[in-house]
LOBAVEX-627185 format. One line per 4 residues: number of its first residue (from 1); their letters; for each residue x, y, z of C-alpha. Coordinates in nm, 2 decimals. Example, Ala and Ser with C-alpha at 12.3 -4.5 7.8 and 13.67 -1.06 7.14 Angstrom:
BEGIN
1	AS	1.23,-0.45,0.78  1.37,-0.11,0.71
***
This chain:
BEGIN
1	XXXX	0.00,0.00,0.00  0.13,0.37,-0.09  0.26,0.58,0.22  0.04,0.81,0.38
5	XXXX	0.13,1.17,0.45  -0.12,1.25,0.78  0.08,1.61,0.80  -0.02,1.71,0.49
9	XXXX	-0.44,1.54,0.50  -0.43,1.73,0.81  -0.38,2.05,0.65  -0.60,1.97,0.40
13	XXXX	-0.86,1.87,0.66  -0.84,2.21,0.82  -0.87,2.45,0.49  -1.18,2.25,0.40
17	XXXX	-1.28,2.29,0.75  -1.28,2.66,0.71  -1.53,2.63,0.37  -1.79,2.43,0.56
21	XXXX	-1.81,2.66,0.83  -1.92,2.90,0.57  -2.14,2.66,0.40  -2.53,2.75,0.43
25	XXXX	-2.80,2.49,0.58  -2.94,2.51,0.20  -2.64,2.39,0.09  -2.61,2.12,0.28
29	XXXX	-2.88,1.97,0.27  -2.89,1.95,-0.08  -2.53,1.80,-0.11  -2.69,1.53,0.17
33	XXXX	-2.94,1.40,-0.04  -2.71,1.35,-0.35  -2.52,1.12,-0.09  -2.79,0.96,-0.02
37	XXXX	-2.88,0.91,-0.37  -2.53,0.82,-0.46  -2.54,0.52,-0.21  -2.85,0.41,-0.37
41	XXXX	-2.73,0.42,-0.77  -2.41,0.29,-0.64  -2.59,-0.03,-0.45  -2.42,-0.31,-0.65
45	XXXX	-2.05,-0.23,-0.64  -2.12,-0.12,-0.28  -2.24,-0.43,-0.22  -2.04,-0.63,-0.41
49	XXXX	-1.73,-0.50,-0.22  -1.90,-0.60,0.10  -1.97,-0.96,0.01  -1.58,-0.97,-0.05
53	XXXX	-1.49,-0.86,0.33  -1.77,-1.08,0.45  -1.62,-1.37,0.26  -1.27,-1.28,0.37
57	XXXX	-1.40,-1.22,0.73  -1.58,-1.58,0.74  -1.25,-1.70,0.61  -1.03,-1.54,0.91
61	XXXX	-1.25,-1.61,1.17  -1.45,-1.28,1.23  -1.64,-1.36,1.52  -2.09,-1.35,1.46
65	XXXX	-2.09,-1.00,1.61  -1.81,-0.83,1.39  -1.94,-1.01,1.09  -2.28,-0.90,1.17
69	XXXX	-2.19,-0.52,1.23  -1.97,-0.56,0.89  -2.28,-0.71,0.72  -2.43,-0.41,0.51
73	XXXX	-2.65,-0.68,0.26  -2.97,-0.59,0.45  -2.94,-0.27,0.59  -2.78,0.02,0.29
77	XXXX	-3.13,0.11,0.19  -3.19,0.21,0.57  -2.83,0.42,0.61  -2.92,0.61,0.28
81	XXXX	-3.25,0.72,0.43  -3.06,0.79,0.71  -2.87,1.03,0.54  -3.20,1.16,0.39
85	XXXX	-3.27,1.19,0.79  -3.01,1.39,0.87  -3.10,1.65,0.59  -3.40,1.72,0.71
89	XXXX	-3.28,1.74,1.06  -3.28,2.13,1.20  -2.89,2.28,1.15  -2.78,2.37,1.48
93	XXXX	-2.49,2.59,1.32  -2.48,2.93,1.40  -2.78,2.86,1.68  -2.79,3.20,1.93
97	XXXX	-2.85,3.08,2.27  -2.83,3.24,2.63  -2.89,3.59,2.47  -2.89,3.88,2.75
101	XXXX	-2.81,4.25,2.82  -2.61,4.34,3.05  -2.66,4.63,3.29  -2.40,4.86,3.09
105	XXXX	-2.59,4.77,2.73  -2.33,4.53,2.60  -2.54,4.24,2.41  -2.39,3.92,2.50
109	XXXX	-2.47,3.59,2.39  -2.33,3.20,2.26  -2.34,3.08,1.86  -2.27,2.73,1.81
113	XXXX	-1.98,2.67,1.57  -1.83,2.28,1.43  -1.57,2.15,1.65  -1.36,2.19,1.32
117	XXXX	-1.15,1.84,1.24  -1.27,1.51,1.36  -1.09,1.18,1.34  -1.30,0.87,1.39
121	XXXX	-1.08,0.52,1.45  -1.33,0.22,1.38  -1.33,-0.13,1.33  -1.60,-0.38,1.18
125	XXXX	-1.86,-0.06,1.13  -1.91,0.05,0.74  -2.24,0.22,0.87  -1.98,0.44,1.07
129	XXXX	-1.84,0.60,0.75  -2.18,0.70,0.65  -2.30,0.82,0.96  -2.00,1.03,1.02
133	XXXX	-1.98,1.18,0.66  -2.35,1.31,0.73  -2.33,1.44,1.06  -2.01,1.59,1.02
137	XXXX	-2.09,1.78,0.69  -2.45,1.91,0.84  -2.25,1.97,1.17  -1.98,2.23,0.95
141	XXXX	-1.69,1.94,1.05  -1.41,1.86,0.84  -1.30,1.43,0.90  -1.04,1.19,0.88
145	XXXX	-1.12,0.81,0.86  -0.93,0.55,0.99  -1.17,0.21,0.92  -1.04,-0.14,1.02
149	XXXX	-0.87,-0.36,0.76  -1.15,-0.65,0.72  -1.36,-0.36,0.61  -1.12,-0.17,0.41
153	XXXX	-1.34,-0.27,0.03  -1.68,-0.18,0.14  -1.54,0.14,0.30  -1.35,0.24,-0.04
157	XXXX	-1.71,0.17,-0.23  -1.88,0.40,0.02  -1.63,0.74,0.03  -1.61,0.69,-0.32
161	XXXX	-1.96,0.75,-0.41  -2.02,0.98,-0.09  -1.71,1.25,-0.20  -1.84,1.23,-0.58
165	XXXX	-2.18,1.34,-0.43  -2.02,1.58,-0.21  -1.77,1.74,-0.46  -2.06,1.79,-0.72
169	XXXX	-2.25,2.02,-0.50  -1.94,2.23,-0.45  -1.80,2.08,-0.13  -1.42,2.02,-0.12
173	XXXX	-1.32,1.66,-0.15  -1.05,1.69,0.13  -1.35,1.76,0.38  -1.41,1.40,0.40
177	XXXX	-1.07,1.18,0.37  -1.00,0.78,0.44  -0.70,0.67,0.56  -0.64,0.37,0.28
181	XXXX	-0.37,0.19,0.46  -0.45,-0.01,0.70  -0.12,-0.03,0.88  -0.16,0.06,1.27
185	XXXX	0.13,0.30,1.28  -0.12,0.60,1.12  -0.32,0.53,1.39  -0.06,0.61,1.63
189	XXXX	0.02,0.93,1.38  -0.35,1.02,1.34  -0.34,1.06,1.73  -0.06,1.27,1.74
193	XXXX	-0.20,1.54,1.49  -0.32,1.79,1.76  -0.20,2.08,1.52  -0.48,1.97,1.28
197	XXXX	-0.71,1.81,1.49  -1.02,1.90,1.75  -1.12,1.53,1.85  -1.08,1.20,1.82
201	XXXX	-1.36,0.93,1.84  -1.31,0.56,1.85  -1.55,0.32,1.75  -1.46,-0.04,1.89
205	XXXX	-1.35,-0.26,2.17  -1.22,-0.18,2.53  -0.86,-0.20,2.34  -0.88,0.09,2.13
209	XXXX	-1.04,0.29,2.36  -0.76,0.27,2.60  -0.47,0.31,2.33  -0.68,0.63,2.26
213	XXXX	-0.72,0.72,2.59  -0.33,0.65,2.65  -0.16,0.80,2.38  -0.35,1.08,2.22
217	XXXX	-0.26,1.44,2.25  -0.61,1.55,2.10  -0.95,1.54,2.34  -1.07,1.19,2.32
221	XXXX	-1.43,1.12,2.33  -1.48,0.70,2.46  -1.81,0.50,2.47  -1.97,0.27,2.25
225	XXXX	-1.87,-0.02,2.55  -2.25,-0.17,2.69  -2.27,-0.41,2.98  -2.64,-0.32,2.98
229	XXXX	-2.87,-0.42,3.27  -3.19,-0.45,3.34  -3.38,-0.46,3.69  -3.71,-0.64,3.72
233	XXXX	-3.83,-0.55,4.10  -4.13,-0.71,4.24  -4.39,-0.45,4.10  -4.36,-0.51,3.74
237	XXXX	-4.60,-0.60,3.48  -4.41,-0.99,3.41  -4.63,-1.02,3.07  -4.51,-0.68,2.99
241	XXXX	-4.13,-0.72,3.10  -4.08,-1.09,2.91  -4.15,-0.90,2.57  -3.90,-0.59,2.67
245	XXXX	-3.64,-0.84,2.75  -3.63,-1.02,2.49  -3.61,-0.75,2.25  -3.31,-0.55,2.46
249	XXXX	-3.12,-0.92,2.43  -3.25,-1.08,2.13  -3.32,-0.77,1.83  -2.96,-0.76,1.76
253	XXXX	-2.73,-0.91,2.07  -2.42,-0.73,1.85  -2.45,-0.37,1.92  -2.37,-0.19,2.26
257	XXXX	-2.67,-0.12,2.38  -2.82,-0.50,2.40  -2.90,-0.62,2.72  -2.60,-0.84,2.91
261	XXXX	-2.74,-0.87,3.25  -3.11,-0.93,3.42  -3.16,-0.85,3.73  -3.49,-0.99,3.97
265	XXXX	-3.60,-0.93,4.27  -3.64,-1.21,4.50  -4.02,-1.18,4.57  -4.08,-1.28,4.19
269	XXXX	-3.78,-1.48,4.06  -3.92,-1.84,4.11  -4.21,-1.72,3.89  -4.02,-1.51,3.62
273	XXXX	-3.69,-1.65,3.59  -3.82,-2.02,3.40  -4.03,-1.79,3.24  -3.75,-1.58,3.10
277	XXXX	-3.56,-1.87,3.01  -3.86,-2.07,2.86  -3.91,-1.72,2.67  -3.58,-1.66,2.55
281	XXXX	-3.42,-1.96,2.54  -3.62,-2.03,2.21  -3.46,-1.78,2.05  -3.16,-1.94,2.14
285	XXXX	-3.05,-1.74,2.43  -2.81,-1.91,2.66  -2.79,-1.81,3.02  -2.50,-1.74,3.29
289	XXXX	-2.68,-1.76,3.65  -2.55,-1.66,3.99  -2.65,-1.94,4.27  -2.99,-1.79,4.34
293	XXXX	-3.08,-1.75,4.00  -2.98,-2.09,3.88  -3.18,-2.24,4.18  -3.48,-2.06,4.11
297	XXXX	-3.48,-2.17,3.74  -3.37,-2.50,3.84  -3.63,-2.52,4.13  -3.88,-2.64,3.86
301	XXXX	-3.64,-2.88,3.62  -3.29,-2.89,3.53  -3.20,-2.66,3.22  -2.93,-2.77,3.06
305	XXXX	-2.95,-2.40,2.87  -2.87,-2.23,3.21  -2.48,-2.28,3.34  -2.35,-2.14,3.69
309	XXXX	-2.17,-1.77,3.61  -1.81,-1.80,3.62  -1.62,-1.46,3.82  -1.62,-1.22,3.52
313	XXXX	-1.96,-1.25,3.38  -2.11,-0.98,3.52  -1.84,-0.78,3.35  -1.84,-0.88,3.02
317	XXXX	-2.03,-0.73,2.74  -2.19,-1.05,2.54  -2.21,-0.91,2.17  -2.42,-1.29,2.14
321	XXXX	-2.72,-1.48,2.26  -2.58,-1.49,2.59  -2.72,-1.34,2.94  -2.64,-1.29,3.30
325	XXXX	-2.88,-1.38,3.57  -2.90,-1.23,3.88  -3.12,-1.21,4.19  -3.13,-0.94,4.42
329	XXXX	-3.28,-0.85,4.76  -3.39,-0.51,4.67  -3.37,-0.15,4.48  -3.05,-0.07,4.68
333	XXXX	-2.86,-0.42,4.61  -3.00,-0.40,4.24  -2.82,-0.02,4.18  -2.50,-0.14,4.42
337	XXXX	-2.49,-0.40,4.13  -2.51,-0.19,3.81  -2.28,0.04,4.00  -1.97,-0.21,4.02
341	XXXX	-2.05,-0.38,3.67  -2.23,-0.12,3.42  -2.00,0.08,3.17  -2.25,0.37,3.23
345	XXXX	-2.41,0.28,2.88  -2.78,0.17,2.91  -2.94,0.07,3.24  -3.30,0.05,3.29
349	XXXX	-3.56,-0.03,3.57  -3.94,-0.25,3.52  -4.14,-0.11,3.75  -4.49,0.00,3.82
353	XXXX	-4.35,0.16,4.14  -4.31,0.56,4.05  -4.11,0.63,4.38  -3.84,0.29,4.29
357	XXXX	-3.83,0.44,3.90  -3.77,0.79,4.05  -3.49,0.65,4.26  -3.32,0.46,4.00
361	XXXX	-3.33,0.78,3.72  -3.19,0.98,4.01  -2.93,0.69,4.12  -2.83,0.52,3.86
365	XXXX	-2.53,0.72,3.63  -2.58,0.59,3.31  -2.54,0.79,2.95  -2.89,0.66,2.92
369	XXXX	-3.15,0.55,3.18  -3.46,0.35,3.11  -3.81,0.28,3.27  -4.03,-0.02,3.11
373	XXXX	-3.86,0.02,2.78  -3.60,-0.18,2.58  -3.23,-0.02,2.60  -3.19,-0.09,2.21
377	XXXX	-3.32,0.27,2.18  -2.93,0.41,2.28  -2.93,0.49,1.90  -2.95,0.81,1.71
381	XXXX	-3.19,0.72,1.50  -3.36,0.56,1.75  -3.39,0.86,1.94  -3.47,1.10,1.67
385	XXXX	-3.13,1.20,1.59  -3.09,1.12,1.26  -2.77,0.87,1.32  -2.52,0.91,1.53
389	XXXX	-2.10,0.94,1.54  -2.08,0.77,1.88  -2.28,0.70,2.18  -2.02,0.86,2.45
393	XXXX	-2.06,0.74,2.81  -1.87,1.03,2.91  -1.93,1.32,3.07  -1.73,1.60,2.91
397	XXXX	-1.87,1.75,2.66  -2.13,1.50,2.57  -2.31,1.18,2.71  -2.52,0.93,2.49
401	XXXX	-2.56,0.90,2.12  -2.37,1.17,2.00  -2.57,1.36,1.68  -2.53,1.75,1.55
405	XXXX	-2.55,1.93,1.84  -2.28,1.69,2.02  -2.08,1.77,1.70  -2.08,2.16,1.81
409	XXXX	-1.89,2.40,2.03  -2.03,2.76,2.07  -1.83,3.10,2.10  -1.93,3.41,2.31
413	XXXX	-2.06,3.68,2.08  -2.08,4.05,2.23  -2.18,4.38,2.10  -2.14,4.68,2.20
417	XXXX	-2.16,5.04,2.17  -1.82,5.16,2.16  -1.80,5.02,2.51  -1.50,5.02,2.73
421	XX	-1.41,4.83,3.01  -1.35,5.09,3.31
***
C-alpha cells in the first residue's frame, strides 16, 4: 500500500474545515441528499465490495458480532435514508443561545460553531463511514477516517460514491478523507495530529479505547462499550417485562446497547426467571446464572441451557445470545450491582413503582437511563437524531448518542456600543 502523508491530509482537513463553516444549511442539505442518492445508484458495487470482506471475514475467523456489524446486505437502503434523515434534521450551526443585556448595554450571547476536524478510529462498522460523513458535513466538520482492515473494500465503495456526491455540490473533496492503509502505525500518527485536529472518536473494543485514551494528544471522546442491565423489581408487569427483555437481548445481541445482565428481585424470581428462560431460550438465548438465580430456574427442572456464572460474567459485554442472571434483595442491592458492573451505557428499571423508577433515574449514572422500555433505543436514530458518530458514556462534553449538536462547540458573541471596560 502507498505511504500516507497524515501532515499534509491534516492540513488539507483544516482549509476545507474553514469552507464548511461558511457553508449555508441550504447547501447542505442539498449536497446530503445526493449522498444519499449516490449510495443508492451505487448499490451493486457497494455491495459487491461488502460480500468480498464478509467472505474474507468468514474465512479469518470474524467472530458473529463483527461479521454482523460488517454485514451491510440488508441494511444500505436504511443508512441512505438515514442520510435523507439527517438532511431534514434542523442545522444547529450558527444557533444563538443564552442571549442577555447586561446592565451597561453590551449584548452578550453564545453561537454554536463545528468543532472543526474530527478523526474517527473504527473497526468492523461500514455504517460508521456514512453516519459520520452526514453528521459531520450538516454539523460544519471537516473528518479523517481510519476504518479497520477487514472492512477496508466496502469502506473504499462508500467514500467513493459519498465524495463524488459531495464534490458535485461544490463541497471540497478533502472535507471527508479515508485513511487507505490499514497499517496501525497511522493510527498512532493520526493521534498525534493535535496541530490539525479537535477530537478524536473511537469506534470499537475496550482496546482501542484505552490506546486512545493513552496515547493521544487530542481530546478523546470514549463509549460505545454496553454491559447493559436490566432490573425487574417485584412491582412489574411480568407479561409486559418478558417481551421488553427479549427484545433489549435478542433484536440484535451485537450492538452496545443490547441487554448483558437481568436483574430480579427475590419476591418474583421463582415465577419469572423459568419464564424468561422458557421465553428466550427459544430464540436461542443461553444463560449465565448466579446461585440464586440458577436455583430458582432450576427449582422447577434442570436446564441444561442455564450454566453457573463463572467470576467475570457480570463484567463482560456479550455481543451474542448470551445473558447474565442475577437475583437481588432489593432497589438498593439492584443499583449497588449496576454500580460495580455497568459501563454507564444503558441501564433501565421494570417497575410500576413511581417512587423505585424515581430512585433509579436519580441513582443510577448511566449515558442513558430507562423505565419499562427496551435499552436498544441508545441509538441516534432511534432517538430522533438522525444517526449518530458515537454513543459517548462520558461526561465532558457530551453523554449518549452523539448527533449534531454533540458535534458543536459555541463561541461568546458580544456587542457593544463603543463600550469600554473601566
Amino acid at each position: 500500500m502507498n505511504e500516507i502523508d497524515l501532515t499534509d491530509m491534516g492540513q488539507r482537513a483544516r482549509a476545507a474545515a474553514l469552507h464548511l463553516a461558511r457553508a449555508t444549511t441550504e447547501q447542505k442539505n442539498a449536497a446530503l441528499r445526493a449522498m444519499a442518492d449516490a449510495l443508492e445508484a451505487n448499490a451493486e458495487s457497494i455491495l459487491d465490495a461488502n460480500r468480498l470482506d464478509l467472505e474474507d471475514g468468514r474465512a479469518s475467523g470474524l467472530s458473529a458480532a463483527l461479521l454482523d456489524r460488517l454485514d451491510l446486505q440488508n441494511r444500505l437502503a436504511g443508512i441512505a435514508a438515514d442520510v435523507r434523515g439527517v438532511a431534514g434534521l434542523p442545522d444547529p450551526v450558527g444557533q444563538t443561545f443564552d442571549a442577555r443585556t447586561l446592565e451597561n448595554g453590551l449584548q452578550v450571547s453564545k453561537r454554536r460553531v463545528p468543532l472543526g476536524v474530527l478523526g474517527v478510529i473504527y473497526e468492523a462498522r461500514p455504517n460508521v463511514t456514512v453516519d459520520v460523513a452526514a453528521l459531520a458535513l450538516k454539523s460544519g466538520n471537516a473528518v479523517i477516517l481510519r476504518g479497520g482492515s477487514e472492512t477496508l473494500r466496502s469502506n473504499l465503495a462508500l467514500v467513493a460514491a459519498l465524495r463524488q456526491a459531495m464534490t458535485a455540490h461544490g463541497f471540497p473533496a478533502d472535507a471527508f478523507q479515508y485513511i487507505e492503509n490499514t497499517d496501525r502505525k497511522y493510527v498512532g500518527e493520526l493521534l498525534k495530529l493535535h496541530r490539525y485536529m479537535d477530537l478524536i472518536i473511537p469506534r470499537g473494543g475496550s482496546a482501542l479505547h484505552t490506546l486512545c485514551r493513552e496515547n493521544s494528544t487530542i481530546p478523546v471522546i470514549t463509549g460505545g462499550i454496553g454491559i447493559c442491565h436490566l432490573y425487574v423489581d417485584e412491582t412489574a408487569d411480568q407479561d409486559a417485562a418478558l417481551k421488553i427483555v427479549h427484545n433489549a437481548k435478542t433484536q440484535r445481541p451485537s450492538v452496545c446497547n443490547a441487554l448483558d445482565t437481568l436483574l430480579v428481585h427475590r419476591q418474583i424470581a421463582a415465577d419469572f426467571l423459568p419464564r424468561v428462560v422458557e421465553y428466550l431460550g427459544s430464540a436461542g438465548v443461553t444463560f449465565r446464572a448466579e446461585p440464586r438465580a440458577l436455583a430458582a430456574v432450576n427449582g422447577r427442572a434442570y436446564d441444561p441451557r442455564v450454566a453457573l456464572a463463572g467470576p467475570d460474567d457480570f463484567d463482560t459485554e456479550w455481543l451474542a445470545l448470551v445473558l447474565g442472571l442475577k437475583v437481588v434483595d432489593s432497589l438498593d442491592e439492584a443499583i449497588e450491582h449496576i454500580r460495580r458492573h455497568s459501563t454507564q451505557h444503558s441501564d433501565g428499571i421494570l417497575t410500576q413503582n413511581n417512587e423505585a423508577a424515581e430512585r433509579f433515574l436519580a441513582e443510577v449514572d448511566s449515558a442513558a437511563v430507562y423505565v419499562n422500555a427496551s435499552t436498544r433505543f441508545t441509538d441516534g436514530s432511534a432517538l430522533g437524531l438522525g444517526a449518530e458518530i458515537a454513543v459517548s458514556t462520558q461526561r465532558l462534553h457530551a453523554r449518549g448518542p452523539m448527533a449534531l449538536e454533540e458535534l458543536t462547540t459555541y463561541k461568546w458573541v458580544v456587542v457593544g456600543a463603543g463600550h469600554v471596560r473601566p
